[in-house]
N, C-alpha and C positions, 0 to 999 in steps of 0.2 A: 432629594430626588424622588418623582413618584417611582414606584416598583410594581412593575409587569407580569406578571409569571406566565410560564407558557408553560404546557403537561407534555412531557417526553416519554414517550412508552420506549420502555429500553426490553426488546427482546433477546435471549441472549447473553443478560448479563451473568449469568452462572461459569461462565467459560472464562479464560484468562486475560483474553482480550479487554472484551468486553467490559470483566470487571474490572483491569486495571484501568487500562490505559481513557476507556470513554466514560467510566461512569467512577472512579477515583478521581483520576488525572485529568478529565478534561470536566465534567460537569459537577462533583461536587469540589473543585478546585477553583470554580468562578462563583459559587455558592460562597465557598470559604473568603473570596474574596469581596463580599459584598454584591456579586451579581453583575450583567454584562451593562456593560456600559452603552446605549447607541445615540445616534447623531441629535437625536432632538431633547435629549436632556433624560430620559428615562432609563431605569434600570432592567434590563430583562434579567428573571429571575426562574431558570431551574426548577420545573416541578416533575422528578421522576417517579415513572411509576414502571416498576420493574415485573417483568414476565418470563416465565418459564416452565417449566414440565416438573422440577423438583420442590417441592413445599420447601423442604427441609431447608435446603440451599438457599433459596429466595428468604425466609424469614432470619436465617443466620448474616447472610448480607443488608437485610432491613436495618436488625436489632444493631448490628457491628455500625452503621452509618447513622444512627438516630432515624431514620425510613418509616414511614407506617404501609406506604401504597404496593403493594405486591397483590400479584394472582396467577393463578396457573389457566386463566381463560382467556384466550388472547382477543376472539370474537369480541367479547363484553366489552372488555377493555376497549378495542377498534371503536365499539358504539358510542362511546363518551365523548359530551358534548366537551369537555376540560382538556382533553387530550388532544391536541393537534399537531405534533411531531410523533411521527412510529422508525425508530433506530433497531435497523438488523444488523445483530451480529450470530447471527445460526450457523451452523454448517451449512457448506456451499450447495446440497441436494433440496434442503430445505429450504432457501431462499425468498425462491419465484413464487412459491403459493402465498406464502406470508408477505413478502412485498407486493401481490400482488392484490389481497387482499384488502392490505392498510390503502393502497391508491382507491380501490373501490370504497373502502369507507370515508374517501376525503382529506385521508391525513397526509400533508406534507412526509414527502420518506428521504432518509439517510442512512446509507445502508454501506459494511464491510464490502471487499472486493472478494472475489469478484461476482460480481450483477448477479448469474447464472450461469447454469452447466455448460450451455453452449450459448453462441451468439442470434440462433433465432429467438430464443428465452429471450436475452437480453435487450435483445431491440422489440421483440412484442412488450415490455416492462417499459422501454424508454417511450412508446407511441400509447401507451395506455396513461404516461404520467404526463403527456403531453394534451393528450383528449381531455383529463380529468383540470387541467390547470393548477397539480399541485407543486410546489417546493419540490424539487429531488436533487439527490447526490450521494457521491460513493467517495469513500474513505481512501485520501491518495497522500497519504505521509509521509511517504517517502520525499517530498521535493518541500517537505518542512523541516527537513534535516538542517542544525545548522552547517553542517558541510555542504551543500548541496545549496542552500540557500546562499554561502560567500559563492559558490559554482557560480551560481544563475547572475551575479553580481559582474562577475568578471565576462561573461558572456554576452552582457547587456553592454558592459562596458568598452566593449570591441579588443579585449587582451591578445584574445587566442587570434585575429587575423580572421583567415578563411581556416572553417574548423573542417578537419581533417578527416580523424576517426575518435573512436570512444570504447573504450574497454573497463568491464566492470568482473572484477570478481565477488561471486556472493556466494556464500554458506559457510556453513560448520558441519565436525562431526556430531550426527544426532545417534546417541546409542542405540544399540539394537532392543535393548530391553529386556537383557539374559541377564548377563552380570551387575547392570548398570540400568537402574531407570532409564528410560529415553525422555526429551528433556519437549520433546513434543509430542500431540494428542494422537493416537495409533489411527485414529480416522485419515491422519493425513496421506496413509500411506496406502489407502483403497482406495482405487479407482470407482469404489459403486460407491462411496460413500461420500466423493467431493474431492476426494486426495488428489494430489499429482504436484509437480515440481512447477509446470509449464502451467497448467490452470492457474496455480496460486503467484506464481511470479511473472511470467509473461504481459498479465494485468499491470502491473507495476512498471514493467519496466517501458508498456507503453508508455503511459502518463509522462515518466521522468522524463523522456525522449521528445515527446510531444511538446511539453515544458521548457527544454533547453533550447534543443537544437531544430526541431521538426516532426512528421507526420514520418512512422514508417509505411514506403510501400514494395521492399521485398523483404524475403525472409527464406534463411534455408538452416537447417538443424539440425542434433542431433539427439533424442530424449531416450531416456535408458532409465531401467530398474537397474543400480549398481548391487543390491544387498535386497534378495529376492525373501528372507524370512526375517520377522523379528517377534516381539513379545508385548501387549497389551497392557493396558494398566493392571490388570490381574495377574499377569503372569500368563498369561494363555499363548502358547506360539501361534503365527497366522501367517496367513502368504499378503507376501508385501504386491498386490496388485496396479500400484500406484509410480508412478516415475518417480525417482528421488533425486535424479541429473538433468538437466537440460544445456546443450550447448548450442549457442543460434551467433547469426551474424544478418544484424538488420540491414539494411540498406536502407538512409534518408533520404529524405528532400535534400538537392544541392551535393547527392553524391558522398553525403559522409555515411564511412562504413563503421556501423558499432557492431562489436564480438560482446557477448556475456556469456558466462561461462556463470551457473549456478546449482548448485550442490548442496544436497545435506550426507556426501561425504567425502568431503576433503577437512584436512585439518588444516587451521589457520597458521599461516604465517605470513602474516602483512598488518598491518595496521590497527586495523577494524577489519570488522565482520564484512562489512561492504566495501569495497574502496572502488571508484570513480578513476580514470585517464581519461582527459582530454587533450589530444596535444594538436594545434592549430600551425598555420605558418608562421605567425609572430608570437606566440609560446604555448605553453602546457600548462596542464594542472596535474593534484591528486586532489581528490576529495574523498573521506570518509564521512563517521558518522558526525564527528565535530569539527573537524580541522580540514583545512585546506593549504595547499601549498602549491607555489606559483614559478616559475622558471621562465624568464621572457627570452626573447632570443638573443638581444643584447649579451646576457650572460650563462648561454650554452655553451658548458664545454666542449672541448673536440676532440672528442674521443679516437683513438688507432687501436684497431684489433690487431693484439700480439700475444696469444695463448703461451707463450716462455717467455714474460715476466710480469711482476703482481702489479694491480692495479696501480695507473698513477694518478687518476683522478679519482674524487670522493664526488661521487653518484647522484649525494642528496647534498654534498654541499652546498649548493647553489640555488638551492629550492626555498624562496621565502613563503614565512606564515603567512598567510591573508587574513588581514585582523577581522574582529568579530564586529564593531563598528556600532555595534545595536546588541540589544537583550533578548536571549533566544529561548522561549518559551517551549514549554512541550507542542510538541507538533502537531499530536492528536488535539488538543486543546486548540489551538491553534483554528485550524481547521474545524474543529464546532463550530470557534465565535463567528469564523467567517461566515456556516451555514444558518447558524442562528438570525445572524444581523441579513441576509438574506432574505428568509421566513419575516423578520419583523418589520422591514426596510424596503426589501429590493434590491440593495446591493449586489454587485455581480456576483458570482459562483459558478467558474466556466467547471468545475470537476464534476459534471450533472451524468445522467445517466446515459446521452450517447456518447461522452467521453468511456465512460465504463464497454459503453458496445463496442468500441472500439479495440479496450481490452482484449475482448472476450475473445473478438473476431483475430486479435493475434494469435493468441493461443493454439485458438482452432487452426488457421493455416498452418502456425509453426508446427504443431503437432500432426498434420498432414505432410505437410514437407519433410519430417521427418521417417516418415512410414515408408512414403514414395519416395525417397534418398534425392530430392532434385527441389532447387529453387520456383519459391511460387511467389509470386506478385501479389501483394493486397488488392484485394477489389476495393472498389471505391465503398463508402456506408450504403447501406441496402434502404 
């Protein structure tokens, strides 16, 4: 097979994200594999060239990967004639100048979520990648979950009937950072600095929504700092300026009501970190992060509330696994090949940058609607 290479500026990769999951796990993971495979017999093949602010950092992830391409000048880099993928994973304040740079230099962009701080950011970024004619899209990994992918299975497959509602609990406890390292980056937790509960997930749980079931177009909420101080990766105490709760209730297309309830503090007791409810006229689901499990209505029990005596049905009894049926790859990976075979191809790629505006634009209402304590309708895209 002849081999293609394409120059990926990976900004960002210094972070955990970054370097795990898109520049381990998704790009040198199709390296390790021989390179991506696309439709006309060729191999696309991986050429990162990593950027950042810290030498040190950048040459330790070089030498640790066998790597030579590293720089702390992002400009330079943008001008190369080799490079024509630019991957942001910055912190969310940083974003917009950087992705909006790499557009004006020409390069194809793929970039974490969410887009921008707010949704004018993010639609002047979706209409400036639109002018330029290049490749863009934003990281939606969530619905490459294999849970979530048997979901969209059973969805397709008309299981659930007329679907109903959808309830998702997500988080964990993240330490304060006294006694206990915190298990995430203390930026997350400033509001001037990108942090927020509802910035970072609201984005997501568009997409997933969009993906399953439909477009939301109401939303009312509730976002709260639960754990107003905590501690730095130094040790330094700071005010937690940032939400760390968000609780909303979407209203879809076709009337299904989704509740997400999302937290970094509650302690887990379910599943998985994330778990999924769908329950339709002709059955339900759960989905977490790999498993799913199915109850049609055929074999609903029937339950009678009688608070003086113990349960006489088993709950989960009746709940079949939803087999895996196919091989489920890392979902970050996943999601390159598709953006990659895009840039190389054409291939579709609907997770482009007004799907991200759309994110963004939840947030921002839901985080309105939470202020002014009252339901607000999505505007249509601007």
């Amino acid at each position: 097979m002849t081999r293609r290479s394409v120059g990926i500026l990976l900004n960002g990769v210094t972070g955990r994200m970054g370097y795990r999951q898109h520049l381990v796990r998704s790009l040198l993971a199709i390296r390790a594999d021989g390179g991506l495979p696309l439709s006309d017999g060729t191999l696309l093949w991986p050429e990162p060239v990593l950027v950042g602010r810290n030498e040190r950092k950048l040459a330790d992830i070089a030498e640790r990967h066998g790597l030579s391409d590293w720089t702390t000048d992002l400009h330079a880099a943008l001008a190369r004639d080799d490079v024509s993928v630019y991957f942001d994973s910055l912190t969310t304040q940083r974003r917009e100048k950087a992705v909006s740079a790499a557009i004006e230099a020409g390069k194809h962009v793929y970039s974490e979520k969410p887009l921008a701080m707010d949704h004018a950011g993010a639609l002047a970024l979706t209409r400036a990648a639109a002018a330029a004619g290049v490749c863009n899209g934003v990281v939606s990994d969530k619905i490459f979950l294999p849970g979530l992918r048997k979901l969209k299975r059973l969805v397709d497959g008309g299981f659930f009937g007329r679907v109903l509602s959808v309830r998702c609990e997500f988080g964990y406890w993240v330490f304060e950072g006294d006694w206990q390292p915190a298990q995430r980056p203390s930026w997350n937790y400033r509001r001037e600095d990108g942090g927020g509960m509802a910035l970072d997930m609201f984005p997501h749980w568009n997409y997933v929504l969009e993906h399953l079931f439909g477009r939301v177009r109401a939303v009312q909420a509730m976002i709260t700092t639960h754990v107003p101080r905590r501690w730095d990766e130094e040790g330094a105490e700071y005010a937690a300026t940032a939400d760390d709760a968000a609780y909303a209730i979407f209203e879809l297309d076709g009337g299904v009501v989704a509740q997400f309830n999302s937290s970094w503090c509650v302690r887990v007791y379910r599943d998985d970190l994330v778990q999924f409810q769908v329950d339709g006229t002709h059955g339900s689901a759960v989905a977490g992060l790999r498993h799913c499990r199915a109850q049609s209505r055929a074999v609903t029990p029937k339950p009678v509330w009688d608070p003086d005596l113990p349960p006489g049905v088993d709950q989960r009894g009746d709940w079949a696994e939803v087999p895996d049926n196919e091989a489920f790859d890392n979902g970050f990976r996943v999601q390159w090949e598709a953006f990659l075979r895009h840039v190389a191809t054409g291939d579709p790629f609907p997770w482009d940058f007004a799907s991200a505006a759309r994110g963004v634009r939840l947030a921002e209402v839901g985080m309105r609607a939470a202020r002014e304590g009252r339901r607000l309708e999505i505007p249509e895209p601007g």
